[in-house]
C-alpha positions in Angstrom: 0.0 0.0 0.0 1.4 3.4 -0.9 1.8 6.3 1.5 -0.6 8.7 2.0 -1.8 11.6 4.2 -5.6 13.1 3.7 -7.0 15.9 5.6 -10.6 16.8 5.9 -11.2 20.2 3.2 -7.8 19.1 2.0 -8.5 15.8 0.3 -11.4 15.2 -1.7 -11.3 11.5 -0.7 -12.6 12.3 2.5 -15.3 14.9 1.0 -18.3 12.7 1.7 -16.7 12.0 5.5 -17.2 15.0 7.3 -16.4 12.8 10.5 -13.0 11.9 9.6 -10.5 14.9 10.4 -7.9 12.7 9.4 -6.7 9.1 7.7 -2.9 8.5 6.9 -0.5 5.6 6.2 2.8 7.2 7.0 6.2 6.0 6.7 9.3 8.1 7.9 12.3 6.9 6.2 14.7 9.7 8.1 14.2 11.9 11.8 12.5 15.6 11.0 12.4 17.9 13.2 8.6 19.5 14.3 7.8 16.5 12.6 5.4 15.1 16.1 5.0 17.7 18.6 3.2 17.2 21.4 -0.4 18.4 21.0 -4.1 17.8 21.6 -6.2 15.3 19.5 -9.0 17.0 17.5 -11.1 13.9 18.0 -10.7 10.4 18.8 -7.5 9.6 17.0 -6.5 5.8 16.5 -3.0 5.5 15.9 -1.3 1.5 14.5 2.1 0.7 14.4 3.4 -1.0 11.5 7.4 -1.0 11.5 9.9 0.1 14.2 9.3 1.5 17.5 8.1 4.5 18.7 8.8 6.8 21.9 5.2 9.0 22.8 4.0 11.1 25.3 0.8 10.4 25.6 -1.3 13.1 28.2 1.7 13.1 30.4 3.0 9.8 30.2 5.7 8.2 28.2 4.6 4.8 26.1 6.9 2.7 24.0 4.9 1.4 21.4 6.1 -1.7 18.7 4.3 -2.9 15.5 0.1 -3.8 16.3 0.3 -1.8 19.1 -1.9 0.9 19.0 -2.7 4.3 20.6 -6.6 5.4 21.3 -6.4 9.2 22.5 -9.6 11.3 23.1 -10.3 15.0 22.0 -8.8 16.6 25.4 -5.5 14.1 25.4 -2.1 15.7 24.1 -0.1 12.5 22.1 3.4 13.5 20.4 6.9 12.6 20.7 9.1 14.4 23.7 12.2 15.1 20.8 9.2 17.0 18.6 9.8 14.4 16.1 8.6 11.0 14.5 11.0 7.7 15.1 12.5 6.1 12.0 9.6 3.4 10.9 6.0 3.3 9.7 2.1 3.9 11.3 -1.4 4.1 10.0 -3.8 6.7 12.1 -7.4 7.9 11.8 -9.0 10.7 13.9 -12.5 10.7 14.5 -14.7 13.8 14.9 -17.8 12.8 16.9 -21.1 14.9 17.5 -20.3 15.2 20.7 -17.9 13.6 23.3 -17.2 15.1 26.7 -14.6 14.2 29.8 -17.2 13.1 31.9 -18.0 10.4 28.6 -20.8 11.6 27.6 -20.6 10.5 23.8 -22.4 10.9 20.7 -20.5 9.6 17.6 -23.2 10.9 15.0 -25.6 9.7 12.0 -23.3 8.1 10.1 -22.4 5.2 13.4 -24.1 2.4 13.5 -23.5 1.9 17.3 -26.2 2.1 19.9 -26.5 4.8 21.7 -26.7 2.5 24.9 -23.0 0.9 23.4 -22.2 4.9 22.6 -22.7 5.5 26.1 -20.2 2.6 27.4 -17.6 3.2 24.8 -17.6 6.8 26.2 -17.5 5.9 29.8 -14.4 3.8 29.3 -12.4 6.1 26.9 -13.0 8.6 29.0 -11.8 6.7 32.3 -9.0 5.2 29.8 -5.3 6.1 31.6 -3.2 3.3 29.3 -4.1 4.7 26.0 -1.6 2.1 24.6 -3.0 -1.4 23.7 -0.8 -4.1 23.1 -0.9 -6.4 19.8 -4.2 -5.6 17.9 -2.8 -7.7 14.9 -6.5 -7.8 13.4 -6.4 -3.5 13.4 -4.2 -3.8 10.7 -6.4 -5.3 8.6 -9.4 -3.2 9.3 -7.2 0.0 8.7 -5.8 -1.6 5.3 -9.7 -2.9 4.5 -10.5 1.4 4.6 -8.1 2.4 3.0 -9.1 0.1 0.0 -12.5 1.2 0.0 -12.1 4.5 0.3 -9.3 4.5 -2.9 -11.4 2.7 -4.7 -14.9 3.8 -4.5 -16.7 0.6 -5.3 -20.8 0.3 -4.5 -21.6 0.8 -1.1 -18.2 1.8 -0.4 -19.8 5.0 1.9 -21.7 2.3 4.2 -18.9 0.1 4.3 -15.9 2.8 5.9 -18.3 4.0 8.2 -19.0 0.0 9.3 -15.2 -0.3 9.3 -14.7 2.5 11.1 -17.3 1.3 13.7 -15.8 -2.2 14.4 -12.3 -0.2 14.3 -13.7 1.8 17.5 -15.4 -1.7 18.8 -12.3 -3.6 18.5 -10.3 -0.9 19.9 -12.5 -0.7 23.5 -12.9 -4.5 24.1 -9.5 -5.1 24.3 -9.3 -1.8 26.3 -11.5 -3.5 28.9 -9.4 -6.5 28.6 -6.4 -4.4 29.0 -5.1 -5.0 32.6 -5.3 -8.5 32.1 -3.0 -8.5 28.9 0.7 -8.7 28.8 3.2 -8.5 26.2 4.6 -12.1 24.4 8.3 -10.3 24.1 10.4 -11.3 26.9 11.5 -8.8 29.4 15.4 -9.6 28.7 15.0 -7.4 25.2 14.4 -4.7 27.5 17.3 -5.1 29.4 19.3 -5.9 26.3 18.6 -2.4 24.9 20.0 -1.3 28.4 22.9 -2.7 28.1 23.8 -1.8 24.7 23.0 2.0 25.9 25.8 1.5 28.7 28.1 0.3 26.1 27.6 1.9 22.8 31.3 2.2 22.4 31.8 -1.2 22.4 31.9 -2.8 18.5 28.6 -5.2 19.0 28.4 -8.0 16.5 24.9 -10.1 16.5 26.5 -13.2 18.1 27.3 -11.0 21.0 23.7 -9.4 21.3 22.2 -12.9 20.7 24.4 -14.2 23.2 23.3 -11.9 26.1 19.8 -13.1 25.2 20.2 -16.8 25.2 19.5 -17.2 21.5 21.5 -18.4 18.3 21.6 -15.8 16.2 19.1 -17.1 13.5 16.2 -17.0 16.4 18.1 -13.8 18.0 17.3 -12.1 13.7 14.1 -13.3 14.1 12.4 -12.3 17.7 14.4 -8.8 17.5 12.5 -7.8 14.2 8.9 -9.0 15.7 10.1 -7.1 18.6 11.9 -3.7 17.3 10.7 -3.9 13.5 14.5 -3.7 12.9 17.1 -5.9 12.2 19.4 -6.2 15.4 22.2 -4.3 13.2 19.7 -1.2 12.5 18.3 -1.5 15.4 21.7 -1.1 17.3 22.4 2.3 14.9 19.0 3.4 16.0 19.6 3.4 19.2 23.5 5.0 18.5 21.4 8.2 17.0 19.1 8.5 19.5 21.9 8.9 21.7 24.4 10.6 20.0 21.3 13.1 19.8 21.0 13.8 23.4 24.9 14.1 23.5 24.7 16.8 20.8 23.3 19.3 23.2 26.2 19.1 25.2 28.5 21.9 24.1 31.8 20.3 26.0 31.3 17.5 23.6 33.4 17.7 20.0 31.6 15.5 17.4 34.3 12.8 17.5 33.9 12.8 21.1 30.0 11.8 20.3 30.9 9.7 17.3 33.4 7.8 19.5 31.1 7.5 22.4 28.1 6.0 20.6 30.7 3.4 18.9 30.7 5.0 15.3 34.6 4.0 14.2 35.0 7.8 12.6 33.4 11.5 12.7 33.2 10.7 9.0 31.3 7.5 9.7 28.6 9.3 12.3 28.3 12.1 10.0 27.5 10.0 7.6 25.2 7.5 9.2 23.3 10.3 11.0 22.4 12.8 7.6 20.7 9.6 6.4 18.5 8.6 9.2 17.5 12.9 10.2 18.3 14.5 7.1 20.7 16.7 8.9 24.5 16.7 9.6 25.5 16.5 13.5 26.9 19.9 13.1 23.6 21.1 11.0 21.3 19.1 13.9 23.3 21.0 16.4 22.5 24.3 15.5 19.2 23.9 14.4 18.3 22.7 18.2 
C-alpha cells in the first residue's frame, strides 16, 4: 500500500466523510524535526504501528509502542513525541470527529455510526476513564485500517456504508481489548528490555549479532528473528538506532566535540557518524546541532 496523508477540506477523498478529520499511512524513512509535537487530539484519534518503535507522550505519560500496538487518544489528550519528532519506521492513524464527546464520557458519535447509543454511552465511559491509552498487539487493526483504505481508494458500490461499518468495528475492536487491557501482557520477553539497556551502557563497544544474541540466550538465527517481531528492525539497525538517538542527546552538550560523540556511541570515525546520522535525520550532527 502506498503512503498517503488526507486531511478533511484538503483531500477530496474524505469529502463525503465529514467525520474523519484525518486518515494516513505514513512512513518516515529519516528523523524531522517539528515533525510530532506534542499536542491535543481533535477527535478520537487511533494510531497502528506498523514497523519500528516509537517513543510517545501520551497526556503526560511516556509509552513505547512496537508494530500492532496501537494508541486510542480522546479530543482533550495531548499524544506527540518528547524530541518534537517521529522515530524512524511506519504507522497508520485515523481521527474521528464525533457529535459530541465530553470528559465526563458523555458520547455521541453521529448519524453516520451504526453503534447504539446504549454501546455509545459505554464506549464513552471507558475512553473517558482510559489512563493506558496504549494497547498491546491488535494484529487484526491492521487489517481493518488496510480494509479502509481500500475502500475508500477505490470507491466501489456501497463503499460509503462500508468505511463507516469499518470504522465502527475499528472503534469496537479498539475498546474491548481496552477493557481487557489489565489483564494483557506482552509475548516479548523482558530480557530485550534489558538488552537495549545494556547496549546504551556500552555503545562504544563494536557489538556484532552473536554478541547481542548471546546476552539473550538465543542463536543468532532466532536472536534475527524475535528482535524484528520485537523492534521492526534488524538487530544491526536497530543497534544504529539506538547509537542516534543517543548521540542526539549528546549533541546538546556543548563540551562534547563531534568525534567525542561519534566515539562515544561506537561510530569508528566522525566521518562515519556524519555520515550515518544525515541519512536517518536528514541533517549533519553539526547542522542538527545548530538547528536545536
Amino acid at each position: 500500500m502506498n503512503p498517503f496523508i488526507l486531511c478533511q477540506g484538503k483531500s477530496k477523498e474524505l469529502a463525503s466523510f465529514p467525520h474523519i478529520i484525518d486518515f494516513a499511512n505514513h512512513k518516515i524513512q529519516n528523523i524531522q524535526l517539528n515533525s510530532q509535537e506534542i499536542q491535543a487530539s481533535e477527535g478520537i484519534k487511533i494510531c497502528l504501528i506498523t514497523e519500528g518503535k516509537f517513543d510517545w507522550n501520551i497526556d503526560g505519560q511516556q509509552f513505547l509502542l512496537y508494530p500492532n500496538d496501537i494508541s486510542v487518544t480522546s479530543p482533550w489528550q495531548s499524544i506527540g513525541s518528547t524530541k518534537g519528532a517521529y522515530d524512524i519506521g511506519s504507522l497508520m492513524w485515523i481521527t474521528i470527529k464525533p457529535k459530541l464527546f465530553e470528559p465526563t464520557g458523555e458520547l455521541i458519535l453521529g448519524d453516520w455510526s451504526g453503534i447504539s447509543e446504549t454501546d455509545q454511552r459505554v464506549i464513552g465511559k471507558l475512553l473517558s476513564l482510559n489512563k493506558k491509552p496504549v494497547l498491546s498487539r491488535l494484529k487484526n487493526c491492521q487489517q481493518l485500517f488496510q480494509n479502509l483504505a481500500s475502500e475508500l481508494f477505490s470507491k466501489e458500490l456501497g463503499y460509503r456504508t462500508r468505511i463507516n461499518h469499518l470504522i465502527d468495528e475499528l472503534l469496537i475492536t479498539a475498546v474491548r481489548h481496552l477493557s481487557k487491557q489489565d489483564n494483557l501482557r506482552r509475548d516479548f520477553p523482558q530480557t530485550f528490555l534489558k538488552l537495549e539497556q545494556t547496549l546504551r551502557e556500552n555503545l562504544a563497544h563494536p557489538w556484532t549479532v552473536e554478541e547481542m544474541a548471546g546476552l539473550v540466550g538465543l542463536g543468532t538465527t532466532a536472536f534475527t528473528e524475535k528482535a524484528k517481531a520485537f523492534s521492526g528492525f534488524s538487530p544491526l539497525n536497530y543497534l544504529i538506532n539506538i547509537r542516534i538517538s543517543e548521540a542526539i542527546k549528546l549533541l546538546n552538550r556543548e563540551d562534547l566535540s563531534l568525534t567525542d560523540i561519534a566515539l562515544e556511541t561506537g561510530f569508528y570515525s566522525s566521518q562515519h557518524f556524519s555520515s550515518t546520522f544525515k541519512k536517518l535525520t536528514g541533517y549533519t550532527p553539526r547542522e542538527f546541532r545548530k538547528k536545536e
